[in-house]
N, C-alpha and C positions, 0 to 999 in steps of 0.2 A: 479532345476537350481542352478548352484554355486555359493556360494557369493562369493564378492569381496576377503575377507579373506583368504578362499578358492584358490583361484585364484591366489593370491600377495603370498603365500606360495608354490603353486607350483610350480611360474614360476621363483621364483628367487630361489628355491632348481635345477629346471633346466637349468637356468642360469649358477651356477657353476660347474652343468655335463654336461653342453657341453664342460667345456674348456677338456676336454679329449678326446673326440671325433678326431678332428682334427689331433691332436699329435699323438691318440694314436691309429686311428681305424683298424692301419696294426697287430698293436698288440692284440687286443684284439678279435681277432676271435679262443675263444678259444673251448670247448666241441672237442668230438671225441677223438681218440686215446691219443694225445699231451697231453690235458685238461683231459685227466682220468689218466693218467700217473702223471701229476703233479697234481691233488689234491691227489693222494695217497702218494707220495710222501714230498707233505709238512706235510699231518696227519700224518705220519711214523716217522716224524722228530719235531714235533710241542712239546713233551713232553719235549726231553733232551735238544732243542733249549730255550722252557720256561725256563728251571733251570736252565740252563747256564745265562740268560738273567737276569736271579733274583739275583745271583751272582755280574754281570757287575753295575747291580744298586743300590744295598747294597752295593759294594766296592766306587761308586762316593756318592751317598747321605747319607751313615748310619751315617757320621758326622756331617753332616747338620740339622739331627734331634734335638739334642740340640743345638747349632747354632743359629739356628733359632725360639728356643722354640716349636717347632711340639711336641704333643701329639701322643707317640709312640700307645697308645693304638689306634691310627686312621689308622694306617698303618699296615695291614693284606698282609700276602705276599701271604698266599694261595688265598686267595679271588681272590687281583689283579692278581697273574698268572692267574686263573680259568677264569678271566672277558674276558682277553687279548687274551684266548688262544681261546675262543668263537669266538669273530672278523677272527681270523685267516680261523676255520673251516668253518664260514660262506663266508669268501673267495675262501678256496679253494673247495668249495660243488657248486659257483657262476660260477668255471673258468669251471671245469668242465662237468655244462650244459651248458656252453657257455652264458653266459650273460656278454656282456660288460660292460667294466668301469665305462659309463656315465650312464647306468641301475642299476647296483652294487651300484653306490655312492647315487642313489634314494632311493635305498633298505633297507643301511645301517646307513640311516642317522638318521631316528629315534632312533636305538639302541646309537651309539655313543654317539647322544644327551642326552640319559637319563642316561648313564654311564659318565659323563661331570656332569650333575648335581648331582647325585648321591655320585662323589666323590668330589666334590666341597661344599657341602651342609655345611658342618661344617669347614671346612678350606680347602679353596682352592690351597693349597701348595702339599694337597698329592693328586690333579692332578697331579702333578708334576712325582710321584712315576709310576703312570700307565701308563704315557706318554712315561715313559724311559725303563720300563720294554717292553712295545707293538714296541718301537724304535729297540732297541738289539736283540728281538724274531723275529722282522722281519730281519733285519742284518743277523742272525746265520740263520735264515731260506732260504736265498737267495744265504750266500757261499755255500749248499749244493746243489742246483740248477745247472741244467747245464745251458749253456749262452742262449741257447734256451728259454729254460725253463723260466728262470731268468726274461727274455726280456716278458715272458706271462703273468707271474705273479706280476713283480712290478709294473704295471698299477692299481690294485688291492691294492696292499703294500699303494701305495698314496692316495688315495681314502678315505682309512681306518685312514693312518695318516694324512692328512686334517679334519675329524672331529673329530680329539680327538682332537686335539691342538687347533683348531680354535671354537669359539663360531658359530656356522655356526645355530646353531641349535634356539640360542637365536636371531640371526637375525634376521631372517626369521619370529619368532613369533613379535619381534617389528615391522617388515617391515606391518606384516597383522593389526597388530593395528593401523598402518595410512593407510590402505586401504581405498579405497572409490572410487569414480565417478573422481575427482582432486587428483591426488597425491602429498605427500606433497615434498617440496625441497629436505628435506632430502632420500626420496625414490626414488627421481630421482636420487640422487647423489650415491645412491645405488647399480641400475638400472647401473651407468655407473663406476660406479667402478669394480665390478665384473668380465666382460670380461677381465680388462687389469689387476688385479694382480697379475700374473705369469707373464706376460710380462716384468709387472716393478720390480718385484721382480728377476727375472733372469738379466735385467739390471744394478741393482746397487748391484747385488752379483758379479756379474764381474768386476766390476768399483771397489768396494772394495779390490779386490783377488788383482788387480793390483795395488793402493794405497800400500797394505800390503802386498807386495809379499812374502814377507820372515816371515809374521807369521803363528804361529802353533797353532791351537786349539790341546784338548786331543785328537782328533781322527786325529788329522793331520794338513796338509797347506789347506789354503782355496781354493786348486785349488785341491784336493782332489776328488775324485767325487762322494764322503759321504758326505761329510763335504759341499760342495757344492751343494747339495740337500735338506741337513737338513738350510743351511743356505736361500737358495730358502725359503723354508716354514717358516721360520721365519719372512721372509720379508710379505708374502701375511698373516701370522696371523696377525702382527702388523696390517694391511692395513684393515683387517677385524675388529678387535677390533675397529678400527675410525669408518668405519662404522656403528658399535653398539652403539659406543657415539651416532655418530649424531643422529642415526635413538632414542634412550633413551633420549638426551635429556641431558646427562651427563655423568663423568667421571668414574663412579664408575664400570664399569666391569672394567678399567684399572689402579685402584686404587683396590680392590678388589682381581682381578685376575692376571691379566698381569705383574704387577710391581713384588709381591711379588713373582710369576712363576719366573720372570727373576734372583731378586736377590738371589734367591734360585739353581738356575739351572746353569748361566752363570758362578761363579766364578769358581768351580770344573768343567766346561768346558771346563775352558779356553777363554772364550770368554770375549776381552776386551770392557770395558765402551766404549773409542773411537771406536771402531768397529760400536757400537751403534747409537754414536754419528752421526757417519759418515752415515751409513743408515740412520739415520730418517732426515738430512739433503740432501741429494739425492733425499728420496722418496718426501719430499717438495719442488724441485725441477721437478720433473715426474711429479707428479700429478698437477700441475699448467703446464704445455705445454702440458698435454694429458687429462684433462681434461674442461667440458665448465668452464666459470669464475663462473658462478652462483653453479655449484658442487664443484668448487674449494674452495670456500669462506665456505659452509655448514659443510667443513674438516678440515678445517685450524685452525678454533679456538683450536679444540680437538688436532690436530698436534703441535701445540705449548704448548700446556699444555705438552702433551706425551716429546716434547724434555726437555722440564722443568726439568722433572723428572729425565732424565738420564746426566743433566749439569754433568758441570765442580764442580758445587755448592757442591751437591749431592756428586756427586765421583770423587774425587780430583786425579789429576795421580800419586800422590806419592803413593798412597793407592791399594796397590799388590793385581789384580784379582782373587786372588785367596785365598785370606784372609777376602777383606775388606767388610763388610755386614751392609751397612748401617741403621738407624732408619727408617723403610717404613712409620712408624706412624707420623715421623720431615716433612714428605714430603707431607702428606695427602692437611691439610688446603692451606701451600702455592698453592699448584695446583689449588684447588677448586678456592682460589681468580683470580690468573692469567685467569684461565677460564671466569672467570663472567665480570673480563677486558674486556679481548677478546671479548664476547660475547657481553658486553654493546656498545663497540667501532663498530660491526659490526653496530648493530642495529642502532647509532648517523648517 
């Protein structure tokens, strides 16, 4: 019989493979001619795609290494191509026999996961390195795709980059540790967060693009429809990482991982603080009219911590995105206390 544990991990890894299903079930009927066509074809191109990809990412982060003080000896390029270029074959080996999206991302969720801790173990920055190299490889993998093709395969593409980027993996093991007979608030609030953040996340990417019509990330304008995919997914990691608070209890995967990712990642992006701003402003806005009041409040304290971090205080507008690299260490404690506010004031 399966325990609770058991249970409360597969149903919320299932949870997040159905949101594919829906969107994508015209797509992903792959195997036969089509799906044996294009897993040969991505493994045909998965090599020169890698190196070109490893280029793209050494050309934005190889300055960011001192910058940031990263310990170059942590960052192996052959490895991460080698890691990245696995994900891919195990995609297209997936399309091939025809196994769907929301099978796929069952599949692959363990690997991801322990490739997530694996490079996170010692400094969580050169997640960062694997993230952009598996981003590009999949990019340069797609221009060579016909639109057919393209359209089979980046069901797959998402899948894979949803659990690098997002903690999905560390969820899921906190969510089983409040399993039981009663689930607790925060596993409720879990429970109903899930289904909708690609929803809200394609909501306040729009609502953004049109606030900033005229700006440009390095890959382009936010209306882009790169830029606006990868901006999607940023919205639903943030939204996930809250989820990890509440369900832990505290701040520290977004102190830890998420902060330090951001100011490492965002400024050679291009991507402005206010942009930031403006999402986590929005997404507090969503998630209070679409979710109940009791999920709502389990989020909120951690949401307001998270804007904390990305204030005006923090990163002042004078201070060029593309320069300014703030002390992540200035910002630790203040957070922690605002949190223990929050969290005291709920409790009163």
């Amino acid at each position: 019989m399966e325990n609770a544990e058991t249970v409360t991990i597969y149903s919320l890894a299932t949870l997040w493979a159905q949101k594919y299903v829906d969107k994508l079930r015209a797509q992903a009927a792959g195997g036969g001619p089509l799906g044996l066509q294009l897993a040969d074809k991505v493994k045909g191109s998965l090599r020169f795609a890698s190196s070109q990809a490893w280029a793209k990412t050494e050309k934005l982060l190889a300055s960011e290494i001192p910058r940031q003080g990263l310990d170059p000896d942590l960052i192996d390029p052959w490895k991460i191509a080698e890691d990245s270029q696995s994900l891919f074959e195990q995609a297209a080996q997936s399309c091939e026999e025809g196994i769907p999206p929301s099978r796929f991302s069952v599949k692959i969720a363990p690997l991801c996961g322990q490739l997530r801790a694996r490079y996170s173990e010692r400094d969580p920055r050169v997640l960062g390195f694997l993230s952009m190299q598996f981003h590009y490889t999949g990019q340069m993998l797609l221009q060579a795709l016909l639109p057919e093709e393209r359209s089979l395969f980046y069901p797959y593409l998402k899948v894979m980059d949803d659990h690098l980027y997002m903690p999905l993996q560390k969820m899921y093991k906190a969510a089983a540790d409040q399993a039981g007979d009663s689930p607790s608030v925060s596993l409720v609030a879990i429970q109903e967060l899930l289904p909708i953040v690609t929803s809200v996340a394609e909501f306040i990417c729009a609502e953004v693009a049109e606030r900033f019509s005229g700006y440009c990330c390095e890959s382009g304008p936010l209306t882009d429809l790169g830029v606006r995919a990868s901006s999607i997914r940023d919205v639903e990691m943030f939204q996930v990482y809250l989820g990890l608070c509440a369900l832990e209890g505290s701040l520290a995967s977004v102190q830890q991982e998420l902060f330090p990712l951001c100011v490492m990642l965002y400024p050679p992006l291009k991507v402005g603080w206010e942009l930031v701003r403006q999402m986590l402003e929005l997404l507090d806005k969503s998630l209070q009219s679409r979710l109940t009041p009791a999920s709502y409040a389990v989020l909120l304290p951690y949401l307001k911590a998270v804007q904390g971090m990305f204030s005006l205080e923090v990163f002042p507008e004078n201070d060029p995105i593309w320069s300014y690299h703030p002390d992540v260490v200035r910002l630790l404690e203040p957070a922690r206390q605002l949190l223990q506010e929050l969290l005291n004031q709920k409790a009163g």
